[in-house]
C-alpha positions in Angstrom: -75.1 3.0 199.7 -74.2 2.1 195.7 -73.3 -1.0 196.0 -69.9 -2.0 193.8 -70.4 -4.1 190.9 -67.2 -5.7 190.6 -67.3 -9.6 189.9 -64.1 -10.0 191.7 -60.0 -9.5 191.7 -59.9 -12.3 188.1 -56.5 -11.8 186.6 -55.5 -9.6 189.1 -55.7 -11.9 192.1 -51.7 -13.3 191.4 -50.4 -9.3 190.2 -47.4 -8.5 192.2 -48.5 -5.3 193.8 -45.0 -4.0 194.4 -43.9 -4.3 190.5 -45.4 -0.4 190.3 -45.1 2.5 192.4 -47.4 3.9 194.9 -50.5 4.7 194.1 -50.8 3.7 190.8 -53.8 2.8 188.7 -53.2 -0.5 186.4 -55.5 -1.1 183.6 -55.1 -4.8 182.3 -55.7 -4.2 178.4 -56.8 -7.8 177.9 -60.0 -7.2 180.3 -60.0 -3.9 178.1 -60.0 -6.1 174.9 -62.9 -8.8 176.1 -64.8 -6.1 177.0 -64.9 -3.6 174.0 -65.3 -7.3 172.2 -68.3 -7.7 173.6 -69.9 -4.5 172.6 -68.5 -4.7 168.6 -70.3 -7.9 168.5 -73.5 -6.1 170.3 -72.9 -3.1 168.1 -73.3 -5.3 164.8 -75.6 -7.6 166.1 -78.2 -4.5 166.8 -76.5 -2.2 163.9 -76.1 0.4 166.2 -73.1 2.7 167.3 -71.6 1.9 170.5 -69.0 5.3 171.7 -67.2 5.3 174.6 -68.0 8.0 177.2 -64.8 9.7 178.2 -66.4 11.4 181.2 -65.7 7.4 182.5 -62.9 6.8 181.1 -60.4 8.6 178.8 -57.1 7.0 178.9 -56.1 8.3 175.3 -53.1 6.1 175.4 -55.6 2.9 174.9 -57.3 4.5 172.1 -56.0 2.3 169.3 -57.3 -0.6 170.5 -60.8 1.1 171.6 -61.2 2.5 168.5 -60.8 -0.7 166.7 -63.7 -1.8 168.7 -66.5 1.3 169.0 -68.1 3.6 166.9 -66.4 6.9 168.6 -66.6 8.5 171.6 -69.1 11.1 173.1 -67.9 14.1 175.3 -69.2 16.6 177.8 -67.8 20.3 176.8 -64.9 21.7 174.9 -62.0 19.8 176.0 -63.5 16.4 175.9 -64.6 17.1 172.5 -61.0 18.1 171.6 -60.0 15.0 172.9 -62.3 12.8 171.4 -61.2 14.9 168.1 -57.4 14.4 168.0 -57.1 11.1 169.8 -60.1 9.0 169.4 -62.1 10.1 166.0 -64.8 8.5 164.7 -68.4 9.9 165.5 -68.2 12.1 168.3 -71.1 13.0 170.2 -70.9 16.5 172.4 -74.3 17.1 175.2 -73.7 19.2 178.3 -76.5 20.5 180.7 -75.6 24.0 179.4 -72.8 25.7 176.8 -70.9 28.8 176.8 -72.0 31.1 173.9 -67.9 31.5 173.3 -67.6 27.6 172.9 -69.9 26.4 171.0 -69.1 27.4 167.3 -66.1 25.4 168.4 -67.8 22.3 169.9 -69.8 22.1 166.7 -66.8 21.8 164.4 -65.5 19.4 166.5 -69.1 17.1 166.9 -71.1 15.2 165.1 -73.9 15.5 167.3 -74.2 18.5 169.6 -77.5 18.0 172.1 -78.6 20.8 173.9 -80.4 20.5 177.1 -83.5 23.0 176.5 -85.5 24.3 173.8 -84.0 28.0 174.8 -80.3 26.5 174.2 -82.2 25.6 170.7 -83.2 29.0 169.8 -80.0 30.3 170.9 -77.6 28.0 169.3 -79.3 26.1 166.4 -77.5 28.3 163.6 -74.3 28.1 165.1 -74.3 24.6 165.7 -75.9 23.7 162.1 -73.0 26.3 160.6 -70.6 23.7 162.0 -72.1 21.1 160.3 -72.9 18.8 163.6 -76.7 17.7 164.2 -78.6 19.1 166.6 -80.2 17.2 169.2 -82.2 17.2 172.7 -81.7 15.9 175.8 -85.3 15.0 177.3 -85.9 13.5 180.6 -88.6 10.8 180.1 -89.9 11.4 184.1 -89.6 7.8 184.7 -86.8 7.5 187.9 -85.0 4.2 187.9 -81.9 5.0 189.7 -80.8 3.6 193.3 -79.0 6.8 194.9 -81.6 9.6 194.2 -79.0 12.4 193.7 -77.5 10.0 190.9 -81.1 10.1 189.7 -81.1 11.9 186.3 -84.8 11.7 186.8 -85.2 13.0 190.0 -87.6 15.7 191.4 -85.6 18.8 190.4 -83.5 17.2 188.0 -81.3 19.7 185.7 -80.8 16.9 183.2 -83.0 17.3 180.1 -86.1 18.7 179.3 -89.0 17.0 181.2 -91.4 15.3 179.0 -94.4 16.6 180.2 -92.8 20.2 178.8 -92.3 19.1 175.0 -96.2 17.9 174.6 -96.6 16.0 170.9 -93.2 17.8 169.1 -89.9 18.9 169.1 -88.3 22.1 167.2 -88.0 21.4 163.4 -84.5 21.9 163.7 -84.1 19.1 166.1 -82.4 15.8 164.6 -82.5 13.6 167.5 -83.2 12.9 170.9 -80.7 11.8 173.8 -81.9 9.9 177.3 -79.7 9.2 179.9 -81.5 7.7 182.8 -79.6 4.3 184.1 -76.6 4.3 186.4 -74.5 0.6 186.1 -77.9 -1.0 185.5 -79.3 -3.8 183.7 -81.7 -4.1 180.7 -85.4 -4.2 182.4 -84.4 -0.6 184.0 -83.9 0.6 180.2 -87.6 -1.6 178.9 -89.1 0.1 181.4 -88.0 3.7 180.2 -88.5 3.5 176.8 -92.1 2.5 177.7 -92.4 5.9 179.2 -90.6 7.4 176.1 -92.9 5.8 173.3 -95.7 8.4 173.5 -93.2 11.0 172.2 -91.4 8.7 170.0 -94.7 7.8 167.8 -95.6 11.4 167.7 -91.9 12.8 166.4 -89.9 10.1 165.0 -90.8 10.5 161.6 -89.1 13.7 161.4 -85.6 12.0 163.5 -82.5 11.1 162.2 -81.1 9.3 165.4 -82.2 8.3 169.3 -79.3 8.2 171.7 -80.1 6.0 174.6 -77.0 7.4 176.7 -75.1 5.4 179.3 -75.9 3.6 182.7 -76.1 0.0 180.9 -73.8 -2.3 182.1 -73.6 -4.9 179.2 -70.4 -6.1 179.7 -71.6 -7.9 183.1 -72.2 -11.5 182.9 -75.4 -11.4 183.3 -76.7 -8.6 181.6 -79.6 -9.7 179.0 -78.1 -8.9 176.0 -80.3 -10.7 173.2 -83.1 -8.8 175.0 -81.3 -5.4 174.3 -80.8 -6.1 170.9 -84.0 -7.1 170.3 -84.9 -3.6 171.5 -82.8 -2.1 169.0 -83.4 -3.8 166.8 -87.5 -2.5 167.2 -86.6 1.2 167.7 -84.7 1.3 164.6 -86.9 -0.5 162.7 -90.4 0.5 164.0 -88.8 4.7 164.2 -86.7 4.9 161.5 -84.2 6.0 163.3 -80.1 5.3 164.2 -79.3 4.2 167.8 -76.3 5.0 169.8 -75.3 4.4 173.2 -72.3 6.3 175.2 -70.9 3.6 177.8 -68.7 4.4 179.7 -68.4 2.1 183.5 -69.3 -0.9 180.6 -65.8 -0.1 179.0 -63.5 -0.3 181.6 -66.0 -2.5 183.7 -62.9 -5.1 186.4 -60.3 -3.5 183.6 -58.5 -1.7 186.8 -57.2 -1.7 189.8 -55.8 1.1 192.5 -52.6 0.0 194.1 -52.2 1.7 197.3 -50.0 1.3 200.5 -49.7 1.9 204.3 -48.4 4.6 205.6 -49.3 4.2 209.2 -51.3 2.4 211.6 -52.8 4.0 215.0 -55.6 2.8 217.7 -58.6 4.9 217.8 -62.0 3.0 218.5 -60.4 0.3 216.5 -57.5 -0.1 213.7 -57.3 2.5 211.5 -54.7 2.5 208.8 -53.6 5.7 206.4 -53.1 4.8 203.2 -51.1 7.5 199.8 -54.5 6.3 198.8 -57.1 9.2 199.2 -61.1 9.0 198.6 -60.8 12.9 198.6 -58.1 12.5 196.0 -58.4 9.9 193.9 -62.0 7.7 194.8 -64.3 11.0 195.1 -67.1 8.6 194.1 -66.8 6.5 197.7 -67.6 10.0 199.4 -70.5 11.1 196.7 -72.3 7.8 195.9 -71.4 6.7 198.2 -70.3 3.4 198.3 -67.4 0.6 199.6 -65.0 -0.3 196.8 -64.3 -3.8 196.8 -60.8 -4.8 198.1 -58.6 -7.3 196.8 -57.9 -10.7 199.0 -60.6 -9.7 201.4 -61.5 -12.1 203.5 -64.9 -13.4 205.1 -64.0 -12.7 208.4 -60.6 -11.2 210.5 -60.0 -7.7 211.7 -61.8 -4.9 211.1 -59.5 -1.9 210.1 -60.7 1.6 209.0 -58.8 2.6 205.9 -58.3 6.1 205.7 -56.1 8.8 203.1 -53.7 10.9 204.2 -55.6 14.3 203.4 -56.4 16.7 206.2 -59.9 15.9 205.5 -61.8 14.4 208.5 -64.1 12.8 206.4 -61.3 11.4 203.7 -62.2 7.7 204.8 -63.1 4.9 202.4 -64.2 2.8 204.8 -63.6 -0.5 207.2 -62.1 -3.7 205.5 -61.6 -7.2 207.1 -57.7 -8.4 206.7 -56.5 -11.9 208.3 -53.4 -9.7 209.8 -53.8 -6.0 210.6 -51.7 -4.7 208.2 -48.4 -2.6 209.0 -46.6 0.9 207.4 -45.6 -0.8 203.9 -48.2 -2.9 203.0 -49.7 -2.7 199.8 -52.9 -3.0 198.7 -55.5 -3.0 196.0 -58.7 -1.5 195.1 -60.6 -3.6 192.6 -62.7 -2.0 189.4 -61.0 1.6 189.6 -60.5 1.7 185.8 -63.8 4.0 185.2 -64.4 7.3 186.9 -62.0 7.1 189.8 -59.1 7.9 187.4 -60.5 10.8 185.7 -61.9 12.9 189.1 -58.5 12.4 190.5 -57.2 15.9 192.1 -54.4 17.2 193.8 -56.4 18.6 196.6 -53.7 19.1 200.1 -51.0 18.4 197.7 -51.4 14.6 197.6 -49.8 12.8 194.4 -51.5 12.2 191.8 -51.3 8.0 191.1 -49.3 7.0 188.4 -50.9 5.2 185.6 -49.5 1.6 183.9 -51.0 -0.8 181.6 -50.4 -4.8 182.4 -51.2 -7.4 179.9 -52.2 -10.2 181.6 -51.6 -12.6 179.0 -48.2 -11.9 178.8 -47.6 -10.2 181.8 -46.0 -7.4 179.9 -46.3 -4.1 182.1 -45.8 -0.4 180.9 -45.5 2.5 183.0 -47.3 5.3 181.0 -47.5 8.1 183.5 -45.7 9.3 186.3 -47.0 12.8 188.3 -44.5 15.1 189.6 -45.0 18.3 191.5 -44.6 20.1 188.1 -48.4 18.6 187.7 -49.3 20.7 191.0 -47.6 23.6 190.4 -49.2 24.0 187.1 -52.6 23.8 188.1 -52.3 27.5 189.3 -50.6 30.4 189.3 
């Protein structure tokens, strides 16, 4: 199981649960701030462009303050890139494992960068893409596994995620302009020393003729303790000895303890135990707790105290997100909070059985300021189909 990474409730250990409604995701824009502060001073300190990966977070309503902050953003299709395009700007950065022949004159217009995944989406797509005026680059997969959960492995045996190394030999396609990795999954830096090793062979043999290296995501700098004079000492060397720009896409370092997910009780039965339903869903609106999986940490949780099995309020048998100790078992009405929801959880939420989608607020905790952005009706339902 993926353990969570979250350093604890901070700031919203005293937030009144009840001053939103139910379920609710509250990003606190001053954890938002310190973090996107940290990587403006990593991104100059290394001279390197930091963009936020909206895959992990893409509440365009914060994008004033993020782009004060990052470089731009980097997408995953057509409609991120329109996205990153209209509310974010900046550099934007488009890869996907594969692209629709239909799309893609699009996506370039929109991109910077456009990375293919193969050498065939190369010969298919280079003259479209360089028509659009975005670079071209490649997605390789540098065979060296370093993830914890294997089928988050981008590495892994079977992997569909870039072209394996041993496949590209001592070149790329003239027409490349730059190479992508994306190996790491909330990890720190020795992970990404250890995969660049495996990369250099390729590196000394084709970076003369590359404009850029993107190192992707998984690095989560904004953790205490991540070494971050050791990663920009890295940089630093790629750039330097490679001639070449660096970029990274973050996306978990972003909104890294930026969020929580307010929930409540709807009911409490006996069965092997306590087992409380929550509006809260893993199904719904944690998917990651049911695919990682892993136990998201839970505000006020004690040491000790009873066990209760917290559950949504899908049909699904399995839509359980797991057992939690309370110091009272807690009763229809309670609310609770899950901690460090800010990145992925809110943008794989789904209406799946008809469950609400949560609402969405903003809380400065310096000020204590609190904006509702969103509310979900079943308008948001109906409209999914037809």
């Amino acid at each position: 199981m993926m353990p969570t990474q979250s350093r604890g409730a901070g700031r919203f250990a005293d937030f009144d649960l009840a001053r939103v409604p139910s379920p609710c995701f509250v990003v606190d824009e001053v954890a938002l701030a310190h973090n996107l502060a940290i990587l403006k001073t990593l991104g100059t300190a290394a001279d390197a462009d930091i963009l936020l990966a909206l895959k992990a977070f893409s509440m365009w309503s914060l994008a004033p303050i993020i782009t004060e902050h990052l470089s731009g953003s980097c997408a995953s299709g057509l409609w991120e890139a329109q996205l990153a395009r209209r509310r974010f700007g900046g550099h934007v950065s488009t890869y996907a494992p594969a692209f629709k022949p239909e799309e893609i004159a699009e996506i370039a217009a929109l991109s910077d960068h456009v990375i293919v995944n193969t050498p065939h989406q190369i010969d298919r797509f280079a003259d479209q893409i360089r028509a659009g005026n975005a670079e071209l680059g490649l997605r390789v997969n540098p065979m060296h596994s370093e993830g914890q959960i294997t089928k988050y492995d981008p590495c892994a045996p079977g992997s569909r995620l870039g072209t394996p190394l041993d496949q590209l030999g001592d070149s790329v396609p003239d027409t490349v302009s730059g190479l992508h990795i994306h190996t790491l999954c909330e990890q720190d830096f020795p992970p990404l020393a250890r995969t660049i090793d495996a990369l250099r062979p390729l590196l000394d043999k084709v970076a003369p003729r590359l404009n850029w290296l993107n190192l992707g995501g998984g690095h989560l700098v904004t953790r205490d303790d991540y070494q971050r004079d050791e990663l920009v000492a890295l940089l630093g060397d790629l750039a330097q000895s490679y001639g070449v720009r660096i970029y990274m896409e973050l996306g978990t370092a972003v909104a890294f303890d930026a969020g929580i997910l307010v929930g409540e009780v709807l009911d409490v039965m006996t069965n092997d135990g306590a087992v409380a339903v929550l509006d809260v869903s893993a199904t719904c609106h944690m998917p990651d707790v049911l695919e990682a999986p892993y136990r998201p940490a839970l505000r006020g949780e004690p040491a000790d105290g009873h066990q209760v099995r917290l559950a949504g309020p899908s049909c699904l048998a399995g839509d359980v997100i797991g057992t939690y100790g309370f110091r009272d078992v807690p009763r229809a009405g309670d609310r609770l909070a899950f901690l460090d929801q800010a990145h992925y959880s809110m943008v794989k939420t789904t209406t799946f059985n008809g469950v609400a989608l949560p609402s969405l607020a903003v809380w400065n905790s310096d000020t204590d300021e609190l904006r509702m952005v969103r509310r979900f009706d079943y308008s948001d339902f109906e409209g999914r189909l037809s």
